[in-house]
Backbone as JSON, one array per atom type, in Angstrom:
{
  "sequence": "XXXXXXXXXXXXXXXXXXXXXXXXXXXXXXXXXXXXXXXXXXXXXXXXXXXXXXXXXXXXXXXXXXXXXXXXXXXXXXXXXXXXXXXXXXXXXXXXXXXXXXXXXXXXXXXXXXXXXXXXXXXXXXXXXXXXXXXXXXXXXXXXXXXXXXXXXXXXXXXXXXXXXXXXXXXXXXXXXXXXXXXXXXXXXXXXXXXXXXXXXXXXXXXXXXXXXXXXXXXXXXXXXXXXXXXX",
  "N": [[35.25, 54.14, 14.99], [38.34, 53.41, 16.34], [38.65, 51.07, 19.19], [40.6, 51.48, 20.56], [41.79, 53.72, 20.74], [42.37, 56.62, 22.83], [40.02, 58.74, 24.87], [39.1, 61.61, 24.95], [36.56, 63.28, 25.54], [33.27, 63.28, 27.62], [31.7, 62.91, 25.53], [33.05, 62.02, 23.32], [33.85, 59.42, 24.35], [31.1, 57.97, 24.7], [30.74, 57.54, 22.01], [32.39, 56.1, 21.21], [32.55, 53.89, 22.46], [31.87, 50.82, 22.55], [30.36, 47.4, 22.35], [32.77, 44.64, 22.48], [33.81, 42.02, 20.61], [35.99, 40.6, 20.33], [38.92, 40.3, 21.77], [42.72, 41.31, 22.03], [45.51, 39.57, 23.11], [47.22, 40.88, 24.66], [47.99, 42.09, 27.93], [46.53, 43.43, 30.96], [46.89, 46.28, 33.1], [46.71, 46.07, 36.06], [47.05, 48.36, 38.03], [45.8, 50.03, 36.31], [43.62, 49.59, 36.12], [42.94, 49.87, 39.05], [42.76, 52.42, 39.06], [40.67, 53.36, 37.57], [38.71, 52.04, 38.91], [38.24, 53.14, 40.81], [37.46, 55.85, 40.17], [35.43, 54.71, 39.22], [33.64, 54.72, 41.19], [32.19, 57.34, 42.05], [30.0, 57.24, 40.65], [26.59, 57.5, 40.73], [24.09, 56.7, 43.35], [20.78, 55.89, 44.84], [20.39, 57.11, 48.12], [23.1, 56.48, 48.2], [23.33, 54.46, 48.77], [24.88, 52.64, 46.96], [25.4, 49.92, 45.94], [26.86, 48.12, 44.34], [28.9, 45.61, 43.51], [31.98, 43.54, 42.9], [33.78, 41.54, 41.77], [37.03, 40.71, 40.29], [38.62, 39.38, 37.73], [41.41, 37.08, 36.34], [44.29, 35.41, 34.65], [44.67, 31.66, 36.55], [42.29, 32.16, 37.89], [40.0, 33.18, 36.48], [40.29, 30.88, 34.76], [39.64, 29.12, 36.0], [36.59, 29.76, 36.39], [35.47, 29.8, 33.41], [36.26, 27.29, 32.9], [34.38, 25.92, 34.77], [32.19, 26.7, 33.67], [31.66, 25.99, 31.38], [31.35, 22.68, 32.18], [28.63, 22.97, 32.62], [27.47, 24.12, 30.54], [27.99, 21.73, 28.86], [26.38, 20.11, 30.05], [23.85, 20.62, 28.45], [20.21, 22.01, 28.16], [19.7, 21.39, 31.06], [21.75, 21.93, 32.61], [21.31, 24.92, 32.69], [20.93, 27.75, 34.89], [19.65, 30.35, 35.36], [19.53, 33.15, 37.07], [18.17, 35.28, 36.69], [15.46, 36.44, 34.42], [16.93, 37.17, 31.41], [15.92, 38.68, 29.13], [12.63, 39.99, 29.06], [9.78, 37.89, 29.34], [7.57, 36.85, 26.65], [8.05, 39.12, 25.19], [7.63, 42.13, 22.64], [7.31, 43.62, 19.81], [8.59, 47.84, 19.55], [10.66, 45.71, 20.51], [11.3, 43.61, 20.76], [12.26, 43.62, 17.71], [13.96, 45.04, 16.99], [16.22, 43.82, 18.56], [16.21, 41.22, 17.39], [17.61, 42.85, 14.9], [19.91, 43.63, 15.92], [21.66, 40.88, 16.49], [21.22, 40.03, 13.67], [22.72, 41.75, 12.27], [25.58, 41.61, 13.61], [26.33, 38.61, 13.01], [26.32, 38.76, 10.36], [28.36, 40.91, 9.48], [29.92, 38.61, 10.12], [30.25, 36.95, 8.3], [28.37, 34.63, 8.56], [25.49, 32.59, 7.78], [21.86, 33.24, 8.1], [21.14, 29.93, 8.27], [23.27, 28.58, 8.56], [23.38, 27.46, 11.09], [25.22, 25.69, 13.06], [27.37, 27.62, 12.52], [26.47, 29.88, 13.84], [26.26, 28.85, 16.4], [28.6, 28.56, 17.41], [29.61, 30.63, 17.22], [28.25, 31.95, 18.97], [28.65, 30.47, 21.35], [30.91, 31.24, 22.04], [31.06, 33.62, 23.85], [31.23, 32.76, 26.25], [33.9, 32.78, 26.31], [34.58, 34.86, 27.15], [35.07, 36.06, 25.13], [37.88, 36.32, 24.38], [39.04, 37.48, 26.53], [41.69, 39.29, 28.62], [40.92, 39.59, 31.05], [38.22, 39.23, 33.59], [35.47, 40.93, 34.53], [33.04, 40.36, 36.94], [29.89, 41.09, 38.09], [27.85, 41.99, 40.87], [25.28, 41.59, 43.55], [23.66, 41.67, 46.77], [21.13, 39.95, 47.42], [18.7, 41.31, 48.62], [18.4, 43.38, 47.55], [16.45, 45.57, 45.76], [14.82, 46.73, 42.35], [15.54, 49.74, 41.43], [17.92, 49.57, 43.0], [19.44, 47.72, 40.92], [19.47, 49.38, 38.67], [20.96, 51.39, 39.95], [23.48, 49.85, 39.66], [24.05, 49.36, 36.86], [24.36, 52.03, 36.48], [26.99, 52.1, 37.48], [28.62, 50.27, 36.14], [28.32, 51.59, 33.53], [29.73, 53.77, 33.95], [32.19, 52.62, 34.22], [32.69, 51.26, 32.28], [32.69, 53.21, 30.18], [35.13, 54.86, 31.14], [36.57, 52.81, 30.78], [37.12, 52.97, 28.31], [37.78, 55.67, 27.76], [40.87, 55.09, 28.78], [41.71, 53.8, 26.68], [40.81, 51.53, 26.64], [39.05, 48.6, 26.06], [35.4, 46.97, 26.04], [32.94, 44.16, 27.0], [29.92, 43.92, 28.08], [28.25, 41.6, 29.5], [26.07, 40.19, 30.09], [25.14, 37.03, 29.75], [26.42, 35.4, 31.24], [25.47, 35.05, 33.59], [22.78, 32.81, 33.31], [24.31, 30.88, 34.39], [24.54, 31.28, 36.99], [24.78, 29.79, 39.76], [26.85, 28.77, 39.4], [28.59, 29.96, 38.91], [28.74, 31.58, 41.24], [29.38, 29.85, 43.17], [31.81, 29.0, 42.4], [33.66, 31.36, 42.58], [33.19, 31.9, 45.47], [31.24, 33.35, 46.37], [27.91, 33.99, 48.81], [24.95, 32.28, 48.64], [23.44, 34.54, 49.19], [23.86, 36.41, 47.61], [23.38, 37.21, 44.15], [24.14, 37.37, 41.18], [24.87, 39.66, 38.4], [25.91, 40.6, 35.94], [28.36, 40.07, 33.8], [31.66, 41.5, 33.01], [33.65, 41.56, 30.25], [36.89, 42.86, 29.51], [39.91, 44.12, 28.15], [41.89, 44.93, 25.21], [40.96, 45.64, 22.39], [41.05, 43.85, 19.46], [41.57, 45.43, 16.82], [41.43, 44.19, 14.16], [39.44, 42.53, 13.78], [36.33, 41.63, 12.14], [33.9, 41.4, 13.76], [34.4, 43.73, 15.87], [33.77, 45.96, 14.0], [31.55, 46.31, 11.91], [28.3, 48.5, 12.25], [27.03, 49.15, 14.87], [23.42, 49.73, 15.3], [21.81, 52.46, 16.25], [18.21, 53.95, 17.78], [16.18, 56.82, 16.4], [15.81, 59.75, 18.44], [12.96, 60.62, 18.31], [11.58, 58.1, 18.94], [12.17, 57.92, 21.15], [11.8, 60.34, 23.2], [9.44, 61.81, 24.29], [8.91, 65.55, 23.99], [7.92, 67.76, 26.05], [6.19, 71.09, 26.74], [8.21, 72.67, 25.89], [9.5, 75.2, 23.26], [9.89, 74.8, 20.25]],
  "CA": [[36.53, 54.6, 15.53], [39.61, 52.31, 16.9], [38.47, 51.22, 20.04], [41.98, 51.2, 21.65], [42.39, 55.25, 20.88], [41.93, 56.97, 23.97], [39.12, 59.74, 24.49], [38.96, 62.83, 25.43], [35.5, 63.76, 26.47], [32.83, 62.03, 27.76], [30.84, 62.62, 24.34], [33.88, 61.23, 22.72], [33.49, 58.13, 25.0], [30.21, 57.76, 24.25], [30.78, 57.28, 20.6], [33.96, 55.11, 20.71], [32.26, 52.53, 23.39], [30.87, 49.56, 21.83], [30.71, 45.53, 22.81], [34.13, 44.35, 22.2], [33.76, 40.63, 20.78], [37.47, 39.94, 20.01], [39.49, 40.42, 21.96], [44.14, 40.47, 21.56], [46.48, 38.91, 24.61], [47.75, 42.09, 25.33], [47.33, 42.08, 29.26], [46.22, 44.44, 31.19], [47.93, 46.72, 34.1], [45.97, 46.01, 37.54], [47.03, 49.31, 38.57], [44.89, 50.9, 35.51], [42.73, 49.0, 36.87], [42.24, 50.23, 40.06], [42.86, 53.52, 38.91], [39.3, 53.08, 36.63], [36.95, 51.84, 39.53], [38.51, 54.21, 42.05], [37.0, 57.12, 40.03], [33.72, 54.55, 38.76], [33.12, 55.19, 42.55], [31.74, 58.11, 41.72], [28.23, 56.84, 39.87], [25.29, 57.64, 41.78], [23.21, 55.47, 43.67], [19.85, 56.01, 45.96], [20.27, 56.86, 49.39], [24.22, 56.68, 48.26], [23.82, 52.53, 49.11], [26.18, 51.96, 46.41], [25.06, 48.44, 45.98], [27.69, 47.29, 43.42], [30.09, 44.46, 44.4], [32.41, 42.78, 41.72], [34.88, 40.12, 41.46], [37.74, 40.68, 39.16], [39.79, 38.04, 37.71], [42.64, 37.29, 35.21], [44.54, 33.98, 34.88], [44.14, 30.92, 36.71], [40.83, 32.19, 38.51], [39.54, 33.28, 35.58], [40.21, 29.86, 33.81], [38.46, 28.33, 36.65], [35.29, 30.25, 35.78], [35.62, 29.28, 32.19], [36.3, 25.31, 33.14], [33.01, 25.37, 35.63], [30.51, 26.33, 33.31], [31.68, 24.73, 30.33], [30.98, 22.02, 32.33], [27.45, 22.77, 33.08], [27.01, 24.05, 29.25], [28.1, 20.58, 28.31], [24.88, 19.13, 30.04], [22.73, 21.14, 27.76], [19.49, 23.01, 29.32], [19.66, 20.9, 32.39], [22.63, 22.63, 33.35], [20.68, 26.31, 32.98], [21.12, 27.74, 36.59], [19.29, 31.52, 35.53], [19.57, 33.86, 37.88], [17.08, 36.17, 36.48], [15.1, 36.58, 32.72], [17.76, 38.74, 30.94], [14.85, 39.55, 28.36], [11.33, 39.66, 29.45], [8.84, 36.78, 28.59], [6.77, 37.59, 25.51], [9.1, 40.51, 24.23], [7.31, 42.37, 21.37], [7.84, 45.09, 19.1], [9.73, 47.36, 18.92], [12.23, 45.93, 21.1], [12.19, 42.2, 19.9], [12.9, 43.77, 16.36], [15.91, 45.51, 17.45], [17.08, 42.52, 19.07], [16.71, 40.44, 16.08], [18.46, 43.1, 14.05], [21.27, 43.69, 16.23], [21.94, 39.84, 16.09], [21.55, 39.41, 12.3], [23.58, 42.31, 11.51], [26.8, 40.9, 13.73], [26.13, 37.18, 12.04], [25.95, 39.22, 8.82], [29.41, 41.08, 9.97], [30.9, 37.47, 10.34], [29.47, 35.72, 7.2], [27.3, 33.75, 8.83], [24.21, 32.67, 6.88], [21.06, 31.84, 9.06], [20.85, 28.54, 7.9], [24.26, 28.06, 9.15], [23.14, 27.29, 12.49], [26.31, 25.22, 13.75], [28.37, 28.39, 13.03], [26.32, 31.06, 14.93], [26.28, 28.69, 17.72], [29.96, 28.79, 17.6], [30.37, 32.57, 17.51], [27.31, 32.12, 20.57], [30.02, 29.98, 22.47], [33.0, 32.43, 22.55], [30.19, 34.52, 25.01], [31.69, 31.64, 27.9], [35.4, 32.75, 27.0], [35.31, 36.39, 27.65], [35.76, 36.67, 23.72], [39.41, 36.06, 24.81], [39.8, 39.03, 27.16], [42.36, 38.32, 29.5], [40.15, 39.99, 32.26], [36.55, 39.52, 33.38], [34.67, 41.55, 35.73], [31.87, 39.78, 37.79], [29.33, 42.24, 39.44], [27.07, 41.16, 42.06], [24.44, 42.36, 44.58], [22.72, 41.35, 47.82], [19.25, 39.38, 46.97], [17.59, 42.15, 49.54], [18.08, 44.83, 46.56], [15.3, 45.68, 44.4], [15.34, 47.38, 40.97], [16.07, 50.7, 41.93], [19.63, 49.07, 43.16], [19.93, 47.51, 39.92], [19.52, 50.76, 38.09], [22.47, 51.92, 40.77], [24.82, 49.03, 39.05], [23.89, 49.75, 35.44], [25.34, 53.83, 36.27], [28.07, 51.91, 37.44], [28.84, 49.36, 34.73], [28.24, 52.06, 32.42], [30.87, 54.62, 34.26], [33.81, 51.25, 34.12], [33.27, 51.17, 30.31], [33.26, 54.52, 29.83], [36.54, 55.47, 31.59], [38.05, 52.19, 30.41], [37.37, 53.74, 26.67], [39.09, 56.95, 28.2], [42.4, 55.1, 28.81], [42.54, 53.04, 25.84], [40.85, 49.93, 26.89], [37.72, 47.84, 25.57], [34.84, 45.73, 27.45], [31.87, 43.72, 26.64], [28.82, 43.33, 29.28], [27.75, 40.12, 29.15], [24.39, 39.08, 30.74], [24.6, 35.71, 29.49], [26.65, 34.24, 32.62], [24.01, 34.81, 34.67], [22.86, 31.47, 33.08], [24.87, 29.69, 35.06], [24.9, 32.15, 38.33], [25.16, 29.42, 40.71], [28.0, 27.68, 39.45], [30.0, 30.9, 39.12], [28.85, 32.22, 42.42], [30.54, 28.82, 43.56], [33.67, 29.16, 42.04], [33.8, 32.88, 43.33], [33.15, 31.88, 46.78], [30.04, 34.08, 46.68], [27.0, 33.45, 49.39], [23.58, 32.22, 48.32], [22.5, 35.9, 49.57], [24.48, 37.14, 46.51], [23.0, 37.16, 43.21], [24.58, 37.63, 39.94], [24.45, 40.3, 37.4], [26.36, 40.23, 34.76], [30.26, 39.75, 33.18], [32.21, 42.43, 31.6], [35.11, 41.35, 29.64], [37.77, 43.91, 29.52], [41.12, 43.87, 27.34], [42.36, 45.74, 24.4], [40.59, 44.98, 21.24], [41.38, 43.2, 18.24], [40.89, 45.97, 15.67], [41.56, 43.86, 12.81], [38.04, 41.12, 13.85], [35.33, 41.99, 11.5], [32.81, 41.73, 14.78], [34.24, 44.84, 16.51], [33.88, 46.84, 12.81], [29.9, 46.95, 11.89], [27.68, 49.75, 12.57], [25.88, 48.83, 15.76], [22.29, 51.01, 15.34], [20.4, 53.16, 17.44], [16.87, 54.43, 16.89], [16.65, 58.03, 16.58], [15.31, 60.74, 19.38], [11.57, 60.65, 17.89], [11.38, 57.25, 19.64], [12.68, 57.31, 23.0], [12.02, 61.1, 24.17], [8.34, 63.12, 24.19], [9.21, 66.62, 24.86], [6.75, 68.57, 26.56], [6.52, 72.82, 27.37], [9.11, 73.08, 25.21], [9.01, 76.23, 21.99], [10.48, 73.69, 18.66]],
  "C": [[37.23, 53.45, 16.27], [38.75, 52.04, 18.58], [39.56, 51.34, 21.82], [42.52, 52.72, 21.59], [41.86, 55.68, 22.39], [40.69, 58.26, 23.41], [39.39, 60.84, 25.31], [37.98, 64.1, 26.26], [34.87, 62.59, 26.76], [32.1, 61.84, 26.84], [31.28, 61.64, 23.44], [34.07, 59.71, 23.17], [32.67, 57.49, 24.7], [30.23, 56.75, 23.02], [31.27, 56.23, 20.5], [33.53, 53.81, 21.75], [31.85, 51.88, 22.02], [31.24, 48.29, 22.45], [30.98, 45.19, 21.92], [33.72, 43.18, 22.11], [35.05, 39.97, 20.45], [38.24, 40.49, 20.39], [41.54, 40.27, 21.87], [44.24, 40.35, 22.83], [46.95, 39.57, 25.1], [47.14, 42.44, 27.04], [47.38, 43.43, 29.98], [46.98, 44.91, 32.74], [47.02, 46.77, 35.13], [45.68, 47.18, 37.66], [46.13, 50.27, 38.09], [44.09, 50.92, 35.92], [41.41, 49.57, 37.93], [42.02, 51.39, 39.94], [40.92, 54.02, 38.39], [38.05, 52.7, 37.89], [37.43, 52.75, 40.71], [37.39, 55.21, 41.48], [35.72, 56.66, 39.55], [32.97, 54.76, 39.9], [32.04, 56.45, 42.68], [30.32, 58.29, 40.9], [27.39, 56.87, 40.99], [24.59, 56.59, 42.09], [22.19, 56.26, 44.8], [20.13, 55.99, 47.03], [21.64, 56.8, 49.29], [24.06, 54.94, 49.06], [24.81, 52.11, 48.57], [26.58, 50.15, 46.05], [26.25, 47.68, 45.48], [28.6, 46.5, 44.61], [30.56, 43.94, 43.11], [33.44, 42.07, 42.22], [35.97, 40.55, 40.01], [38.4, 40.3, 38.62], [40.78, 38.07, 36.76], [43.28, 35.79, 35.5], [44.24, 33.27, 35.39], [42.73, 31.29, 37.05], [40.38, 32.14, 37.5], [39.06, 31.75, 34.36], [39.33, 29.12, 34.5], [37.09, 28.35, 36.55], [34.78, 29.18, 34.27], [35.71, 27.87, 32.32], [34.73, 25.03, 34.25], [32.34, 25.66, 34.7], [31.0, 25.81, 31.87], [31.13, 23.51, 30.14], [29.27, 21.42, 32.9], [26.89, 23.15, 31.67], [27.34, 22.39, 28.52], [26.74, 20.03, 28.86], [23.43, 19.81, 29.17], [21.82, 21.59, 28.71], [19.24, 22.4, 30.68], [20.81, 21.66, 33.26], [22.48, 23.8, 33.32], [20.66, 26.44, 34.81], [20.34, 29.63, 36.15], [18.93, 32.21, 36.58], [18.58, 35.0, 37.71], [16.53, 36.11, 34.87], [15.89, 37.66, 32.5], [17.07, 39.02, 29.93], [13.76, 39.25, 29.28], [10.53, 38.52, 28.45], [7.95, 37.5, 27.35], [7.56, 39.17, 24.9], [8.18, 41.09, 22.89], [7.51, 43.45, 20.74], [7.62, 46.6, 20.01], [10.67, 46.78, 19.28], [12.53, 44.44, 20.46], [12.88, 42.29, 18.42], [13.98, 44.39, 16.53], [16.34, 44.81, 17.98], [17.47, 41.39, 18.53], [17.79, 40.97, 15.49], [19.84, 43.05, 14.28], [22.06, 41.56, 16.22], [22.35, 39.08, 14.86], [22.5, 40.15, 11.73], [25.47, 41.98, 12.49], [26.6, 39.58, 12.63], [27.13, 37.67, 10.9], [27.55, 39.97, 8.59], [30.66, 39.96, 9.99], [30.77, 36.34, 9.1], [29.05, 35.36, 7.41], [25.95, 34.34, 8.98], [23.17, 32.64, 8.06], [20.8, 30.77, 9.12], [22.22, 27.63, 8.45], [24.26, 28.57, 11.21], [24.56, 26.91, 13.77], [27.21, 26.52, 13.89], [27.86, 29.37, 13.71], [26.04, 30.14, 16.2], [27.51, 28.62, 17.98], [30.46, 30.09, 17.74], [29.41, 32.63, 18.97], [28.65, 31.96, 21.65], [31.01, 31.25, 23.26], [32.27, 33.63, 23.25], [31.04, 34.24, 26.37], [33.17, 31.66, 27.16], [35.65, 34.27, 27.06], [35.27, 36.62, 26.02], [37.25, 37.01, 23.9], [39.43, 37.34, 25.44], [40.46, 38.71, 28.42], [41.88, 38.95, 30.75], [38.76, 40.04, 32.65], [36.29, 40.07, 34.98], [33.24, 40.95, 36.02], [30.84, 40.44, 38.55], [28.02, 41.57, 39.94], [26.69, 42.06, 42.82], [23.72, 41.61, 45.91], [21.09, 40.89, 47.45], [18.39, 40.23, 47.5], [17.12, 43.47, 48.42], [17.24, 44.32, 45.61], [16.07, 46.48, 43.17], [16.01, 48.9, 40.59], [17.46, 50.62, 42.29], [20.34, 48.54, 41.67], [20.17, 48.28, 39.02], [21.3, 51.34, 38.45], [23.8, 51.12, 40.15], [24.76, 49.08, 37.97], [24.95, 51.29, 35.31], [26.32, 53.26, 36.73], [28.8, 51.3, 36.71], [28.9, 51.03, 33.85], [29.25, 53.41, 32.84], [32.24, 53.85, 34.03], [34.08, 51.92, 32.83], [33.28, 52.62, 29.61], [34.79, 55.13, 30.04], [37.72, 54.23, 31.17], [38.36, 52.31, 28.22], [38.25, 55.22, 26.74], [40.45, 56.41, 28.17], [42.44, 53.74, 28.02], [42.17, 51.66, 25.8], [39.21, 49.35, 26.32], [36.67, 47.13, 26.39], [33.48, 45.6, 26.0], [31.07, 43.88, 27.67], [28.2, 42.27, 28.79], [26.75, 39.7, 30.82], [24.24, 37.68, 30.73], [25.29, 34.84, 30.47], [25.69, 34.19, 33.33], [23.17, 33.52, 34.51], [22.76, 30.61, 33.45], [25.36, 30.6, 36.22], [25.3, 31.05, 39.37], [26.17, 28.82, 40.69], [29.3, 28.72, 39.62], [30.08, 31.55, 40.42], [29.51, 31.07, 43.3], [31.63, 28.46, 43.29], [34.29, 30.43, 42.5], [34.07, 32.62, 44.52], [32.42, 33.13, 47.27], [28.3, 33.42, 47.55], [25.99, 33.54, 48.83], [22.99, 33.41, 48.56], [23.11, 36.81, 48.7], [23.82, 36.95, 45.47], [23.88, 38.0, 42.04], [24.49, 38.53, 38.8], [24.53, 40.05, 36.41], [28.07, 40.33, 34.93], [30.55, 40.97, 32.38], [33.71, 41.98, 31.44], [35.92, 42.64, 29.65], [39.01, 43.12, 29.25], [41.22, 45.16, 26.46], [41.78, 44.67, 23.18], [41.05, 45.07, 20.21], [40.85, 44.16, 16.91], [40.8, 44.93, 14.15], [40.6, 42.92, 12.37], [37.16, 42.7, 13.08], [34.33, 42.38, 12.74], [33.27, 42.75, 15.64], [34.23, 45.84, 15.13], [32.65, 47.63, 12.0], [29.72, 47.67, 13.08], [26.77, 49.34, 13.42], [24.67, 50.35, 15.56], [21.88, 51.31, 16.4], [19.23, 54.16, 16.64], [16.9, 55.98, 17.69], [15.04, 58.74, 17.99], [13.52, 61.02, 19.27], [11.35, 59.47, 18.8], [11.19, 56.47, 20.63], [12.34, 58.81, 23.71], [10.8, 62.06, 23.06], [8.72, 64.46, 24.98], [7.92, 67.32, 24.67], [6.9, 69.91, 27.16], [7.73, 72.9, 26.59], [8.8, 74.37, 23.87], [10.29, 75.24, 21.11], [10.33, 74.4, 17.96]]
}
């Protein structure tokens, strides 16, 4: 489904989300904006802490982001600054095989072969420009929070992109700044007692890119949920 139709429920939300990798220039209205995390306010958190914190940018700032770590991806892995493992070490089935697939089947979405290495590190790249979205969201937490808090910013991330598929609008989450957390928490003017989550792009997407058009999978209900005392 279009990802620029609006929705109507939240089932219908559900469906019509997906990570937006092409973004158009079509800019976005602040006010929607605020309108969208006024009511993401509303995601639960433990104890009602409410951990989340974000940063939200759009022109120059935004470019500033984009011009600092460029310049720390130009030094190759010396300029890695990871802020946390966004997979776990040793990963193994099933989840590293769904992490392959979902990888080969974008590629596979874009023509690119595996052997054409240079060009999936070129579709990698366009991770560090937003996938042109002329807005990125930055969310951030206090180093004192444990995982239980991070949980609390996941139901919130995942209330944004829900309600910004309600009024018409697109996002990515992007883990992979984190990367380079300290260079962006220094262009932010975020304190060492901050830590980094992740990036969500937000714009209006490019229906007409092949990479928002494949069938992202999910593995069915046998997989993820033992029901128990139940009559089947």
């Amino acid at each position: 489904m279009p990802a620029t139709d609006t929705a109507t429920t939240v089932t219908d939300a559900l469906h019509r989300r997906r990570s937006v990798r092409a973004f158009s220039d079509r800019p976005v209205d602040p006010a929607l904006l605020e309108t969208i995390f006024a009511t993401a306010q509303r995601a639960p958190s433990g104890g009602n802490l409410q951990p989340w914190q974000a940063v939200v940018l759009a022109g120059e700032p935004w470019q500033a982001v984009k011009d600092a770590v460029a310049g720390r991806i130009a030094m190759g892995r010396e300029g890695y600054q990871p802020e946390y493992d966004i997979y776990p070490k040793g990963l193994t089935d099933p989840w590293e095989t769904r992490r392959f697939g979902v990888g080969e089947g974008l590629y596979a979405a874009l023509g690119i072969p595996r052997e054409d290495k240079k060009g999936r590190l070129g579709q990698f790249m366009h991770n560090y420009t937003g996938f042109g979205a002329p807005v990125m969201l930055f969310l951030h937490c206090s180093r004192i929070m444990g995982p239980p808090q991070w949980s609390d910013m996941g139901m919130w991330l995942q209330s944004v992109m829900l309600l910004l598929v309600e009024h018409g609008l697109a996002s990515c989450p992007q883990e992979c700044w984190a990367m380079y957390g300290e260079t962006i928490r220094q262009t932010l003017g975020l304190g060492d007692d901050q830590i980094l989550f992740t990036g969500l792009a937000i714009g209006y997407a490019d229906e007409a890119a092949a990479v928002n058009q494949w069938p992202v999978p999910r593995v069915g209900l046998d997989e993820v949920i033992d029901w128990r005392g139940f009559s089947r």
